[in-house]
N, C-alpha and C positions, 0 to 999 in steps of 0.2 A: 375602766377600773384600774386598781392604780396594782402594781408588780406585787404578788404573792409569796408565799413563802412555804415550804414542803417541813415535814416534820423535823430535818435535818434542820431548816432554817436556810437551805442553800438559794440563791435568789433563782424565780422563776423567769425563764425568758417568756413575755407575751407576742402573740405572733398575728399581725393583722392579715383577717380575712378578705383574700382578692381587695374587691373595690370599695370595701365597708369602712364603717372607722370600727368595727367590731374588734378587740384586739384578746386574742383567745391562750387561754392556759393549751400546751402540747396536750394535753390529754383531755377528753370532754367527757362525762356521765351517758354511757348509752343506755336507754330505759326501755329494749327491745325484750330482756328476759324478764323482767318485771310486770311486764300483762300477761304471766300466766300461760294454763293453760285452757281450753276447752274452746281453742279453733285453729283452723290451718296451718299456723306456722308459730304453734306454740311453745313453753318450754318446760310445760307441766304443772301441778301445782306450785302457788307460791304465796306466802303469806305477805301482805301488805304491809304488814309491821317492820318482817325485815327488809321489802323495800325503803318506806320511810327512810329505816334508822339509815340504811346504807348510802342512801341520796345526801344526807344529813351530814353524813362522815364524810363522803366525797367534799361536801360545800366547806365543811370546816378545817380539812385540808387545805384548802385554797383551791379547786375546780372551780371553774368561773363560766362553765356552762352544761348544758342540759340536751340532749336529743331522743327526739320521743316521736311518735307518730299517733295518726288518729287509731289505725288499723291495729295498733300493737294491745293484745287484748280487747280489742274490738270497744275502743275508747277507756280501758281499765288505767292502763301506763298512763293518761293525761290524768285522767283523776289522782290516781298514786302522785304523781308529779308534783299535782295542785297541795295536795295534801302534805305532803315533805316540807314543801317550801312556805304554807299557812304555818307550821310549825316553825322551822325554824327561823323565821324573819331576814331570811335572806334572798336578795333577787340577782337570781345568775342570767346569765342572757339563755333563753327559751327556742330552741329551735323543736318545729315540727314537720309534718308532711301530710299531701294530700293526695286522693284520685285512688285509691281502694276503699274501696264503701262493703257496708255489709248489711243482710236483710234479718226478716226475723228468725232464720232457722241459723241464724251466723253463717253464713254463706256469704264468700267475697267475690263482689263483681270492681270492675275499675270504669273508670269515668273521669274524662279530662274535659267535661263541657262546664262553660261560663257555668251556671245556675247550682253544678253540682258541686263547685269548687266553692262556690258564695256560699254555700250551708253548709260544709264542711269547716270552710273557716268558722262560721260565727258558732258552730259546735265545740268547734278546738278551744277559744277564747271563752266559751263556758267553762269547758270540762277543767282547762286553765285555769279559768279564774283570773285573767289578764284582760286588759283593754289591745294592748298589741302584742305581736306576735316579731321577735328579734329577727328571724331568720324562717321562712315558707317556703318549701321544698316540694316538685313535685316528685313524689315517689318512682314511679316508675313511667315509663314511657310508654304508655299503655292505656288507650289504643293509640295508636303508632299514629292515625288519621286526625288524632285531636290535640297531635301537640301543640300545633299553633295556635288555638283557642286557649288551651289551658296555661298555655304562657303570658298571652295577653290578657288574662283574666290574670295569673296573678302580679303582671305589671300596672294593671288598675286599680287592686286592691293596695298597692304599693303607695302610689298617687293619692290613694284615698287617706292611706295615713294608720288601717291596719293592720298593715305587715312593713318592718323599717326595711327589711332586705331580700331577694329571692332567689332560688338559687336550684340547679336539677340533681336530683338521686340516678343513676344506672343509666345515664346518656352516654350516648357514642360522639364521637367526633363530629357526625354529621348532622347528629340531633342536634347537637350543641349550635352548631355553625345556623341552622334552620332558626332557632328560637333567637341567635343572636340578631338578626335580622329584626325582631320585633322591641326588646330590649334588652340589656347587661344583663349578663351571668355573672353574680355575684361567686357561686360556689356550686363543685360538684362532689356529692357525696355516691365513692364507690366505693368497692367493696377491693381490697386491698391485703395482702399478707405474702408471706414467705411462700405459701402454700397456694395463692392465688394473684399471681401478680403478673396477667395478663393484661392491665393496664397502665402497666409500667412504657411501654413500647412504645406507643400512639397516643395514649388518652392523657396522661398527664404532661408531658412533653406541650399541649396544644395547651392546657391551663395552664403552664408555669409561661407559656407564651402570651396566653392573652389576657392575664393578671386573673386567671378563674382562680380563688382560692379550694383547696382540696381538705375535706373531712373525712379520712377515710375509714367505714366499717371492717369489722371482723380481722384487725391487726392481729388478734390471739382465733382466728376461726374456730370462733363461738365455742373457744374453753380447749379447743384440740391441744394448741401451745400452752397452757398455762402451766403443763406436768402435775396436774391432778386427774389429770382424765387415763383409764386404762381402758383395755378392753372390756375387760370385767363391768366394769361401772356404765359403758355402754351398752354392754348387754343387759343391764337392768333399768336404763333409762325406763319410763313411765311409756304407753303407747300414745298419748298424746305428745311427746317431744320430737319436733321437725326434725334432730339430729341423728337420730335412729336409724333410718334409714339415705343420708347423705352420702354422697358416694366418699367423701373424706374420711367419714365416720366406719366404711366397712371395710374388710379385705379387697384388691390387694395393699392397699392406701392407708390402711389403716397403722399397719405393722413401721411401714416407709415414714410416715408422720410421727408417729409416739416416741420414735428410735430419734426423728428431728427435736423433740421435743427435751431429748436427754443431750442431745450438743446442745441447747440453749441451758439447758440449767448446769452444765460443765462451764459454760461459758458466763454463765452467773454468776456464779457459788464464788469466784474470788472479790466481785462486788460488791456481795450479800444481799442477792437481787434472787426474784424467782423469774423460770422459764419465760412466763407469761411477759415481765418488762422487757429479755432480752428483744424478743417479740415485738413489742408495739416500739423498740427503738430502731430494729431495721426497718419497718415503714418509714419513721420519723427521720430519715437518714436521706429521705430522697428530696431535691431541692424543691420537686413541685406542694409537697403535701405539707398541709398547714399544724393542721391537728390532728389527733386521733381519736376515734369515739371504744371507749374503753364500756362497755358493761360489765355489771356485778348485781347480785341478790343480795349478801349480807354484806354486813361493815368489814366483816374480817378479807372478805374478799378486794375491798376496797382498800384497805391496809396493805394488803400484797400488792396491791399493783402501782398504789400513789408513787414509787421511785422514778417510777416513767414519767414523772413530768420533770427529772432531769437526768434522769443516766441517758448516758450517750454512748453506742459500740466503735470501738476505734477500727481504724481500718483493716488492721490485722483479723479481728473478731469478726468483723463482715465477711470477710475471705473466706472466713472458715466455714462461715453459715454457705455465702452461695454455692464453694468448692462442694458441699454435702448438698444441694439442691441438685447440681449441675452433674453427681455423681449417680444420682438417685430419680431419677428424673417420675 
């Protein structure tokens, strides 16, 4: 896809993933709040309209890809997905993820065997509405006994020509190192922020080594950073919202975080940026990580944060932010 352009019109740098020729906007469409709520790791009611519109504004901005999974709304998010992009006739590259399966009372079990991953895929590329699949993730590593099967199943399905790339969610080093054996790690999708960057240390250091590209989640931990979130407003979260009870989400973490979330918007406010982009720019700041998977519910959400696919924090303003990490621990 050829170099994009941000509302400013400032040129987008695109950034190839590890060993792909995928060549990815800094900031991706994450479609994890958009399936809703009424299962395990939901985010409440949500209306599909303002998904739509918001995926829609994302792509007209110049976002040039999408991450969704099967499990997210218990296959709602792909349908949403399909539907966004039936509308607006544009095709951004498609990544999903597989190996949480759910039954009839939506209850999630996981499954990393060949046969459960073949009907997963050919579910995803329905609910899609796709013949392939850009980028197939397995979600999580779990059960720990079936990573090698579930690897080699989706390096089959590679071969086969329905999935172009493939790549692990929430691996460790030594997963990683286990599945490399069978074939290329394209990409690791972890979970990554100011607030949780225990994979700063080990795990990406081994990707920017061994051309793994990195997508990394919850750069804003799921809305804590973006300086709309108070206390107040999580104590009225819906009781199906997974983040109600999160340990970021309550005292003593809570007070420690919102207070980080007021140096980010100090640290904004002279580039006319909110909390949230200072946010997904210190992930973007480390040599291993490719892109970031930014989510949003409405368009306006997606307005606040489009500056992230190019503001940059200079070195100075990263000081500040870790000195307040390192002070606050």
């Amino acid at each position: 896809m050829a170099t994009t352009s941000s509302p400013s019109h400032a040129q987008v740098e695109l950034r190839k993933l590890g060993n792909s020729d995928l060549q990815l906007t800094p900031i991706g469409f994450g479609a994890w709040a958009i399936g809703g709520g009424n299962w395990q790791f939901g985010w409440g009611s949500q209306d599909d309209n303002d998904s739509i519109r918001a995926i829609q504004r994302a792509l007209d901005l110049g976002i040039n890809w999408i991450d969704t999974a099967a499990v997210y709304g218990l296959g709602r998010s792909e349908e949403v997905v399909a539907q966004a992009l039936k509308q607006s006739g544009k095709r951004p590259y498609i990544f999903t993820k597989c190996s949480m399966r759910w039954d009839a009372n939506r209850e999630i079990h996981r499954s990393l065997k060949a046969a459960s991953i073949r009907e997963e895929l050919e579910n995803s590329l329905r609910r899609l509405r796709v013949d392939v699949i850009d980028l197939y993730q397995i979600h999580w590593p779990i059960p720990e006994e079936e990573i090698e099967e579930g690897w080699e199943t989706l390096a089959k399905l590679k071969q086969e020509g329905k999935v172009r790339y493939i790549g692990v969610s929430n691996f460790n080093v030594e997963q990683m190192k286990r599945v490399q054996k069978i074939a290329p790690i394209t990409s690791l999708q972890p979970p990554y922020s100011m607030i949780n960057s225990a994979v700063q240390d080990e795990i990406l250091p081994f990707c920017l080594d061994q051309n793994i590209g990195v997508i990394n989640y919850s750069p804003m931990v799921s809305g804590l950073l973006t300086g709309k979130m108070t206390a107040e407003r999580i104590q009225n979260m819906p009781a199906d919202d997974w983040r109600r009870n999160n340990r970021n989400f309550v005292e003593p973490r809570l007070t420690r975080n919102l207070q980080l979330a007021e140096l980010l918007r100090e640290i904004g406010k002279p580039h006319g940026v909110e909390p949230g982009v200072v946010a997904v720019a210190w992930t973007l700041r480390n040599p291993a990580v490719t892109a970031a998977i930014v989510g949003a519910r409405r368009p306006d959400q997606v307005d606040g944060i489009i500056p992230a696919m190019t503001f940059r924090l200079s070195d100075e303003e990263k000081a500040r932010i870790d000195n307040y990490i390192q002070a606050n621990p």
